[in-house]
N, C-alpha and C positions, 0 to 999 in steps of 0.2 A: 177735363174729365178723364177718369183713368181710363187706359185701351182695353181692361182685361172685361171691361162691361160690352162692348162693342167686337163687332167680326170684320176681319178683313174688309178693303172692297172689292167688291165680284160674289160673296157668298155672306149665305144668310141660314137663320135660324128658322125651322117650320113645327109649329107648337098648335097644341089644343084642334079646333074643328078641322085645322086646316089638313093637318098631319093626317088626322083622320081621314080626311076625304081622300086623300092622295095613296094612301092603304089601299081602300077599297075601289080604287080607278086601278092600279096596277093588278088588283085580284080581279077586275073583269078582263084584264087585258092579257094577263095569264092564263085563262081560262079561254079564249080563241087562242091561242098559241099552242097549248096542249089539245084542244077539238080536234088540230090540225097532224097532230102526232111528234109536235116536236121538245125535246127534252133539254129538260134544263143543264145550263153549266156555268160554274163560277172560276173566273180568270185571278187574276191578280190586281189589285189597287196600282201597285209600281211595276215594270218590266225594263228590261234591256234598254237603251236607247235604240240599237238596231233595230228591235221588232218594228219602230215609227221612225224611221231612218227615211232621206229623203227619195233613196230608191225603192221602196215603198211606196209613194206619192201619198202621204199623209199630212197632218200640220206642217209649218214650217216650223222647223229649229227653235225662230226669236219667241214661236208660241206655246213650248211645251216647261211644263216645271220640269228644272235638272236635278239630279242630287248625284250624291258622291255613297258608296258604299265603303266597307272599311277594304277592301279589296282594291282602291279607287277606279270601279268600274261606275262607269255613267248608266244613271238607273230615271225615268221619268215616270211621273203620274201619267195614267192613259188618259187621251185626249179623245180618243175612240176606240170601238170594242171589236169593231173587224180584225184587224189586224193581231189584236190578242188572241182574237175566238181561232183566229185562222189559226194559228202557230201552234195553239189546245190540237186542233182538228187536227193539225199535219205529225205531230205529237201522240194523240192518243188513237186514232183512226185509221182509214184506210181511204177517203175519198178517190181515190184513182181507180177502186172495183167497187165501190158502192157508195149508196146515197147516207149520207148524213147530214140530218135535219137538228139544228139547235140552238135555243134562246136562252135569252141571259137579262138581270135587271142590273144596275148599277151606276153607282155615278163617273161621271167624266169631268177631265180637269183641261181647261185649255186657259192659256194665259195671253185672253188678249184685252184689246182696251175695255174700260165698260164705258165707253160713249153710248148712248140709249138707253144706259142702263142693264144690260147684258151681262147673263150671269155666268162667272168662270166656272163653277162647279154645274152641274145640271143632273139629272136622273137620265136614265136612260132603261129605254126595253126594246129587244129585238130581236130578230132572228137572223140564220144563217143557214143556208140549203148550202152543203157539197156537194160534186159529183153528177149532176144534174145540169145539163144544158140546152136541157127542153124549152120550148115557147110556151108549154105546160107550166112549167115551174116558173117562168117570168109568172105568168098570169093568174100561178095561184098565190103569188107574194101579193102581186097588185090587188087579191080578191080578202086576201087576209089584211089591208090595208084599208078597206073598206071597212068590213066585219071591227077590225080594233076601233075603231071612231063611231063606230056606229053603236057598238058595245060602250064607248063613252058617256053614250047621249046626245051626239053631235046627229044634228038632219040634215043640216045643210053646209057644205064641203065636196072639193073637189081636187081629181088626183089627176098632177097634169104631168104626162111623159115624156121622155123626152129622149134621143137616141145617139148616143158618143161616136157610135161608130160611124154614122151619116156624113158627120164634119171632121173626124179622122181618115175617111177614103177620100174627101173631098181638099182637105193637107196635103195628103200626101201626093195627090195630082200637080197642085198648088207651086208644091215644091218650094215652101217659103221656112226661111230660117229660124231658127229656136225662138229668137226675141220677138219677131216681126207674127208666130205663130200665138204669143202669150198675148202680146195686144191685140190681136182680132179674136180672143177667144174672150177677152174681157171685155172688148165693146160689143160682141154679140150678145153675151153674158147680162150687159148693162140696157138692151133692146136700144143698143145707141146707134141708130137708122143711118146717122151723116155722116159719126166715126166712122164707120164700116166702110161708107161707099168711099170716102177720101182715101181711107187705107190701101183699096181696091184698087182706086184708079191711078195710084203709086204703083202697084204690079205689074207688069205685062201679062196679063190673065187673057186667059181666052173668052170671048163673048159669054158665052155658057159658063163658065166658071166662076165669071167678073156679077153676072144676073145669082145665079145661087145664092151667094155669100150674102149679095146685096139684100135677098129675100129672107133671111136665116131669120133677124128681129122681129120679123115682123111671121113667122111660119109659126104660128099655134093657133089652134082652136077644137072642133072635133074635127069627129073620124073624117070629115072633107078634106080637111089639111094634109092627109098621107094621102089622096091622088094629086095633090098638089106639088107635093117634095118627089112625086116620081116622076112627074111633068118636068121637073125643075133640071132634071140631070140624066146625062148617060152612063157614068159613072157605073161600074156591075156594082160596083161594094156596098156604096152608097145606095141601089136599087135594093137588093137584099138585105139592108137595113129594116127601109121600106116594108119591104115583105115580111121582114119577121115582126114589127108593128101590127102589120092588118093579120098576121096570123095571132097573136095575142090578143087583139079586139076579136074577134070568133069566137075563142075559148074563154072570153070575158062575157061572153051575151049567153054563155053557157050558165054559169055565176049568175047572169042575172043584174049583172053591178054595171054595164057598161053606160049608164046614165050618170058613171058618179066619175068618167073619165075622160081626160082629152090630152091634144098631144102639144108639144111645142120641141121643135127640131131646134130650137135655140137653147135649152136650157143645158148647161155645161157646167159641171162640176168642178171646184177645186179641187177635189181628190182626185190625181191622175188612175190611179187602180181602176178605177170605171171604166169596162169596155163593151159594153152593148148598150142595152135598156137601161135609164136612168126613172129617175122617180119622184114629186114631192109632194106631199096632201097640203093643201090650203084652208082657211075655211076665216071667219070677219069675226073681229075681236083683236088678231094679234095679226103680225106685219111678218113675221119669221112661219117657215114651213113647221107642222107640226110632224110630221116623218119624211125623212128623206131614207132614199134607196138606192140600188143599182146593181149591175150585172159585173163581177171581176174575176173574169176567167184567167189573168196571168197572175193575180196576187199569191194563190199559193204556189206556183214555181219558186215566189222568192223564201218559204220554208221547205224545200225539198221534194213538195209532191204535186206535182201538177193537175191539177183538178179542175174544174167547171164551178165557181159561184155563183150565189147572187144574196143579198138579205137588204134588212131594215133597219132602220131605228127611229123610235118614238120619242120625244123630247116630252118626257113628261110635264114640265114646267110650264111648259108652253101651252099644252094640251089642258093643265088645267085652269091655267089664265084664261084662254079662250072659255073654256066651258065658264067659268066667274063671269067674265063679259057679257055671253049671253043668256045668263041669270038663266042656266040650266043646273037643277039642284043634281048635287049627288049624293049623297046620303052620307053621313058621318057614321059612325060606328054606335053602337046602343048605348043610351047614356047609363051614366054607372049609377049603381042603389047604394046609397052607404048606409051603414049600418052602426050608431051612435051606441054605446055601451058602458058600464059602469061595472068597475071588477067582479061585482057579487052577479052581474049577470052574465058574466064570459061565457061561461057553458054555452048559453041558451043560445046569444049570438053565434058564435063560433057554428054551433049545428045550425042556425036558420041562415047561416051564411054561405055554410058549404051546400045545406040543401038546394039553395038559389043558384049557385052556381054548377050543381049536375044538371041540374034545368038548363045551362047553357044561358045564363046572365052573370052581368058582370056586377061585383059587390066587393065595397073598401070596407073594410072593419075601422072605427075608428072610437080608441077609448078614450069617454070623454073625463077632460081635466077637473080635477077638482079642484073647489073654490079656495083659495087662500084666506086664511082666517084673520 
């Protein structure tokens, strides 16, 4: 069969109810983003290879679509919107004397396998605080994180946190090499309890430090879990990790949402740019995070102006697989009136067509064929 009937693999076509629904799941989700005061902005489909270069800590390389421009400068599809939004922000703003708040919808392109079926292309919606390094601002991402899923439809889901900085002061004690630091970050990563310890007891750790790491797989649940991870360590940095956790749960009980949150000291992002509070929503249906988040106060150093981050993103695709799953309607768009017609009635149609739609309904004209003799 010809290829020009069928779409790559990795991306697909979204038609009729489904299109629909997915309209009106992004217009409620734009509407908690604006509540919140923050303004839209639109980047670019392709950029620089730099702006997601590896000192960035973004995809890798083997995963981004390359192209050539006629200049032959290396140009890729965005793979994600941070590092675009950031480069806008460092660009058109000022984040180093003030706060700028802002969100964006769009798709992302990442080229990796589709084993599970995982799709290369995805929608995306999110936001982006600059300037801002409050435990405030963690907490009111975490609270607009709620509010967007719940604005979904979703009841039941949960947002589980997680803190880079904790297991980066606890590295850096460690004093363990670049390689030897990527494997214990992906058997904690994998909650793989035996990797870890064998790792561990290859080190010359000290009792204290050799218990921690050992503990990290198995460190999530609620708010119990943060007097646990401060029990676990003497570490200052790692303590004040800690403490900027339990100060974010306080101004989450403010919110009102701290029933929809917990933590886990294990969870470790690929994206190295993450350096405090990390972030993922869950919720049954689907096996992938439907938002993931996090705090990256050194990413805009690497466009010129050093400011204080943190945002989001929404995986739309995801979000409404799950809501399909758990047979949560969303509402399609109002179905259309059409309106059948015969030349000698144009007039009439045409005004009962447009009268229908100042009312604010949708209406096809459609004139009907005549019979062949």
């Amino acid at each position: 069969m010809q290829r020009i009937f069928h779409t790559p693999e990795g991306v697909r076509d979204i038609y009729n109810g489904e299109c629909s629904q997915k309209r009106n799941l992004q217009e409620k989700i734009q509407r908690v983003f604006r509540s919140y005061g923050y303004e839209n902005i639109e980047t670019p489909t392709f950029e620089f290879f730099e702006v997601f270069s590896r000192e960035v800590g973004t995809i890798p390389s083997k995963d981004l679509y390359k192209f050539f421009d006629r200049e032959g400068n290396t140009l890729v599809l965005r793979p994600d919107f941070t590092p675009s939004v950031s480069r806008a922000c460092a660009t058109y703003f000022s984040p180093d004397t003030e706060v700028v708040s802002l969100c964006y919808t769009g798709n992302t392109f990442i080229n990796n396998s589709s084993f599970r079926g995982r799709l290369k292309e995805t929608t995306q919606m999110g936001v982006e605080r600059y300037g801002d390094e409050s435990a405030d601002a963690d907490a009111e991402l975490l609270a607009m994180t709620v509010e967007c899923l719940k604005a979904a439809g979703l009841k039941d889901f949960q947002v589980s946190v997680g803190q880079v900085d904790y297991f980066k002061s606890l590295l850096k004690e460690a004093g363990m090499d670049e390689q030897e630091e990527e494997h214990l970050r992906s058997l904690i990563s994998q909650k793989n309890y035996f990797g870890v310890e064998d790792l561990v007891q290859e080190q010359k750790l000290s009792p204290e430090l050799a218990r921690v790491f050992m503990e990290l797989p198995q460190l999530f649940g609620s708010s119990e879990v943060l007097q646990k991870a401060r029990e676990l360590t003497s570490n200052e940095n790692a303590l004040k990790a800690v403490a900027r956790l339990e100060e974010i749960y306080e101004i989450l009980k403010l919110y009102g949402y701290e029933k929809y949150i917990s933590f886990d000291f294990g969870m470790l992002s690929k994206y190295r740019y993450y350096t405090g509070i990390i972030f993922q929503a869950y919720t049954y249906g689907t096996g992938e995070p439907l938002i993931k988040g996090g705090r990256y106060n050194a990413l805009m150093q690497h466009f010129g102006k050093p400011a204080a981050a943190i945002g989001f993103a929404i995986v739309v695709d995801s979000l409404l697989l799950a809501l399909s799953r758990q047979k949560i309607d969303l509402p399609a768009e109002e179905p259309v009136t059409v309106i059948t017609y015969r030349k000698e009635n144009r007039e009439e149609a045409v005004r009962d067509a447009q009268r229908l739609r100042r009312e604010g309904r949708s209406v096809a004209l459609r004139l009907e064929k005549e019979a062949k003799e």
